[in-house]
C-alpha positions as semicolon CSV with decimal commas, in nm:
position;residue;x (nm);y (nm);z (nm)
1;X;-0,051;-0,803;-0,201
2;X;-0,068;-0,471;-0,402
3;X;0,116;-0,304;-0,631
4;X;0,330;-0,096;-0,457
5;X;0,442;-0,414;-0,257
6;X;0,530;-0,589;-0,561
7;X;0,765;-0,282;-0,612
8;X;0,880;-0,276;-0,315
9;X;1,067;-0,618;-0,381
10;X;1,189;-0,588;-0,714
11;X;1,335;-0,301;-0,566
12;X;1,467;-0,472;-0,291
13;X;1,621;-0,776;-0,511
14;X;1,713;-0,593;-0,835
15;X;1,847;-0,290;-0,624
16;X;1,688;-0,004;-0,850
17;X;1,466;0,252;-0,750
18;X;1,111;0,227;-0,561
19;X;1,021;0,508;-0,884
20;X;1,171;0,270;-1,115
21;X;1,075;-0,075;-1,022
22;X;0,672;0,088;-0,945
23;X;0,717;0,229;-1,348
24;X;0,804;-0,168;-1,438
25;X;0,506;-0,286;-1,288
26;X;0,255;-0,046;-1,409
27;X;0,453;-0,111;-1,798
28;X;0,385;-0,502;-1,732
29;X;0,026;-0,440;-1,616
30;X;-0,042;-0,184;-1,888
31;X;0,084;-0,429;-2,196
32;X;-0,106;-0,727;-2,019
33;X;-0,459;-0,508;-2,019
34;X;-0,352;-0,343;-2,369
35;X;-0,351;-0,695;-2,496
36;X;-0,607;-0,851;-2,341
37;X;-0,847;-0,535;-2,460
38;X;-0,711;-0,660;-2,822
39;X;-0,860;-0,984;-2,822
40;X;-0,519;-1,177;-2,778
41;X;-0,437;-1,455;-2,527
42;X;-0,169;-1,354;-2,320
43;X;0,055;-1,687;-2,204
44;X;0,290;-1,642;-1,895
45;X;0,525;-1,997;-1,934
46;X;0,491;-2,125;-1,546
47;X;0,167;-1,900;-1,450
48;X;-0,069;-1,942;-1,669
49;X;-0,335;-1,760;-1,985
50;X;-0,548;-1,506;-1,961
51;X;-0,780;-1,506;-2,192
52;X;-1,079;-1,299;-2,311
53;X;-1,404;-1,461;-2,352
54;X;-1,768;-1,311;-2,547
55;X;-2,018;-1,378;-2,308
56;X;-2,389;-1,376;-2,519
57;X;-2,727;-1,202;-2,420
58;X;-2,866;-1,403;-2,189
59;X;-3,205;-1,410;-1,963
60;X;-3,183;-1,424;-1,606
61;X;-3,376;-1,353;-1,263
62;X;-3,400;-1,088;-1,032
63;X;-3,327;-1,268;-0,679
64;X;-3,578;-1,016;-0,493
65;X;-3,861;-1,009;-0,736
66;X;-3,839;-1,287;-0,920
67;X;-3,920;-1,111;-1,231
68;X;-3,725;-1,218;-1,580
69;X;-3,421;-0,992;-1,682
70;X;-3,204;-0,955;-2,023
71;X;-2,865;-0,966;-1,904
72;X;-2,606;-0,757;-2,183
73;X;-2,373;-0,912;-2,370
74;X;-2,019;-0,901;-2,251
75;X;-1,657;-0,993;-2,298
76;X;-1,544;-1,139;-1,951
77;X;-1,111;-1,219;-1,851
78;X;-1,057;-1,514;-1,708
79;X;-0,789;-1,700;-1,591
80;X;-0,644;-2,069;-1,645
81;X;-0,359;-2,139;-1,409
82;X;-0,056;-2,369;-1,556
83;X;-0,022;-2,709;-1,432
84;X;0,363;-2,591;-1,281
85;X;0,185;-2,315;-1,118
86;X;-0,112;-2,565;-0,984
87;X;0,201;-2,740;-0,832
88;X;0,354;-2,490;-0,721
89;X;0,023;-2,344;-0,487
90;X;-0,054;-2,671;-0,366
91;X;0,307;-2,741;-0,235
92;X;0,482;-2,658;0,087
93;X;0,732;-2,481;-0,130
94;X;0,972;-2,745;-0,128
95;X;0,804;-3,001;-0,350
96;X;0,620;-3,178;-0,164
97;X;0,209;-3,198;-0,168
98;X;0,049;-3,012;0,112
99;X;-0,271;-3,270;0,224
């Protein structure tokens, strides 16, 4: 799924523009990475945290050569999924665990 199909139905269930319902995405999207470049945890209730994590210097190993390699520190976004949301993806959409 991209962007533009998210757009496509929020315009199709809040009946507003393609142009305006594409601008609400892109807003949502923008605040999420302006945050997220700020350091701060952003919490969706139901969905889940993203959160941004410092990632030290580190060594590590070419896979062709072998030879021993400095890898940069780093600030890294990951994602924790909420338990509801965990539920939710491993459902049949009606509630009931999919084996």
């Amino acid at each position: 799924m991209r962007k533009a199909d998210i757009a496509d139905i929020i315009t199709e269930t809040a009946g507003i523009q393609k142009s305006e319902s594409m601008e609400m995405v892109e807003q949502v999207l923008d605040l999420i990475k302006a945050m997220l470049q700020q350091g701060e945890v952003v919490k969706i209730a139901g969905f889940g945290n993203f959160v941004v994590r410092s990632k030290g210097e580190r060594k590590g190993r070419n896979p062709r050569t072998g030879e021993e390699i400095a890898i940069t520190p780093r600030r890294v976004v990951s994602f924790r999924p909420s338990a509801l949301f965990k539920q939710y993806v491993n459902s049949d959409g009606q509630g009931q665990s999919v084996s």
